[in-house]
N, C-alpha and C positions, 0 to 999 in steps of 0.2 A: 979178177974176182967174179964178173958181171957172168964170164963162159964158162970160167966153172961151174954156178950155182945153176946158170941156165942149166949144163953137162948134169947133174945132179939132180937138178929136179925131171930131166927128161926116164933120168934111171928109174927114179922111185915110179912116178908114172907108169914106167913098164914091169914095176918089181912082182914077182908072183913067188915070192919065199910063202908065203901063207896058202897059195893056194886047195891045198887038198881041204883046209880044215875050214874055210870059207864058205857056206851054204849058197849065197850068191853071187860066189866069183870075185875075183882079185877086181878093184876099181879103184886106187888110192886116190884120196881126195886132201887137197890140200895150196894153201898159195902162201909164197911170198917174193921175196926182191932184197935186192943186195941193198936198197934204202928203205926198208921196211924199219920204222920206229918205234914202235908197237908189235909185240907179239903173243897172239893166243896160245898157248899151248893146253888142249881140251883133253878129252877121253880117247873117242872114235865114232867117225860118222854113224848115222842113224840111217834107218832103211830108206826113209825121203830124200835123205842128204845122197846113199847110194845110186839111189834112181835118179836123180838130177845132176851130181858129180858137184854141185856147189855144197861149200862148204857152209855149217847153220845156214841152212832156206828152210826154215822151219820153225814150229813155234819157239823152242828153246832159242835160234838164234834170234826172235822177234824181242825176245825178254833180254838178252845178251845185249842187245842192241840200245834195248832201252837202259838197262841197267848204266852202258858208258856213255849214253845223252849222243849216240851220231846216228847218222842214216847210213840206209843201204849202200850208196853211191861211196861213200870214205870207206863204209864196211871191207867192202871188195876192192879197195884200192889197196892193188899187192904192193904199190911203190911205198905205201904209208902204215899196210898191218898186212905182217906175216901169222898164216891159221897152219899151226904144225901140232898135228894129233898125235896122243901117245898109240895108238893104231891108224894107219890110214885108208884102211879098209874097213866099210861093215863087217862085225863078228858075227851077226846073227841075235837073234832074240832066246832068252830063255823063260823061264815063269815069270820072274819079277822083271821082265825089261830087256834090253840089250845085254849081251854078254858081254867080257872084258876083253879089253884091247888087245889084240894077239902079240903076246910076249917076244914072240920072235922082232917084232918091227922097229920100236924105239934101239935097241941096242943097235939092230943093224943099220938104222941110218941118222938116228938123232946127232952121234958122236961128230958126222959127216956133216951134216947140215946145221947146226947152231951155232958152230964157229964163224961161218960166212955168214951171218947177222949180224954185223959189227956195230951197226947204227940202231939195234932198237933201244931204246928207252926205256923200257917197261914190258912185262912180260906178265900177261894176264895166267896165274895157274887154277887150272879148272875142273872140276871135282877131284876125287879121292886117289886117280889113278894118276895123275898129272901130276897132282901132290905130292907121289910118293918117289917118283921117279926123277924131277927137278927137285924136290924141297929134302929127300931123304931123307935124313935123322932128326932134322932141324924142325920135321913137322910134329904133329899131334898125333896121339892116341887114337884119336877119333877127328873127322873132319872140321868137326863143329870147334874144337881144340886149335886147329891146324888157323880158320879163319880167321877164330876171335883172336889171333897172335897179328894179324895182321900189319901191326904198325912195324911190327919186327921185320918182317920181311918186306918190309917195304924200305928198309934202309935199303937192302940189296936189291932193289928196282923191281920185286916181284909181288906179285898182288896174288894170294889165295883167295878164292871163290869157290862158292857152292857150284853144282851144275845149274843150269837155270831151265832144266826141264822143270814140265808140270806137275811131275811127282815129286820134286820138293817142296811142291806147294805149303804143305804142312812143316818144314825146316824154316823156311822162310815168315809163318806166323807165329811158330814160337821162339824166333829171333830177331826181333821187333830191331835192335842195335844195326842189324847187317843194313837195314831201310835207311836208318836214319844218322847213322855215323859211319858206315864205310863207306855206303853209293854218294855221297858227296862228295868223298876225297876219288873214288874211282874217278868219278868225274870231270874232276879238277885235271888230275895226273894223268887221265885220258886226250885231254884238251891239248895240257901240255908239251907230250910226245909228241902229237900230230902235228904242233907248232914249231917244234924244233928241226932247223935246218940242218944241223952237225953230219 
């Protein structure tokens, strides 16, 4: 299991199926481990996260970070949380922000990779595009829909989130509940995972 997922993650590493439509070049970014407990699955790196190749080193990961109560040091521990984006390459910026995950990449390797996660626990899903590709029908209209379901999908180990960039800044003050009744239980059930040996 340990060689293949290494064999697997060395491919995506070198995957260049997006290339042409990539403004700065194929660079997927992403970790995890065949005891990964915990799993992010987000949008797609940001132009910082590109330039660096770390996945959230940036302010959205500083708010993610806080959001589940750990530090950097657990963040990046691939033995304890696997970060697998629905793109794992930057798409590029458009008017309003980053562009969408290139469609080509979740198909081509999520199918491949989320089965050799046998041991996570929980499975962070993070904004809209995450959403709609892990949670499918099961999600909301609209994100805000999709979150405030929360306890539902968290029978099935999966936790919907907003993105925690600074342009949800304003999602985040006229949802006073996501502060004060979700980020505790994330917290809890974040602890949780991390603690579990299985």
């Amino acid at each position: 299991m340990t060689d293949r997922l290494g064999d697997l993650l060395a491919d995506i590493r070198a995957c260049r199926i997006c290339e042409p439509h990539l403004p700065f070049g194929p660079r997927p970014v992403l970790q995890a481990s065949a005891t990964s407990r915990l799993l992010i699955v987000s949008q797609a790196p940001g132009r910082k996260v590109h330039e660096s190749g770390i996945p959230f080193n940036d302010v959205s990961g500083d708010r993610l970070r806080d959001w589940m109560g750990i530090d950097k040091a657990t963040f990046y521990d691939a033995s304890r949380i696997g970060i697998v984006p629905m793109g794992f390459c930057f798409p590029g910026s458009g008017r309003g922000g980053d562009l969408p995950p290139r469609p080509e990449c979740a198909p081509a390797w999520h199918p491949r990779l989320l089965p050799l996660l046998q041991r996570v626990q929980l499975t962070l899903v993070i904004g809209q595009y995450a959403q709609a590709g892990l949670l499918g029908m099961s999600r909301g209209i609209r994100l805000t829909d999709t979150v405030q379901a929360w306890r539902e999908h968290l029978l099935h180990g999966r936790l919907p989130l907003p993105h925690p960039s600074p342009r949800n800044r304003l999602w985040l003050v006229r949802n006073p509940w996501f502060e004060t009744e979700l980020l505790p239980v994330l917290r809890e059930r974040v602890a949780a995972a991390l603690r579990t040996s299985t």
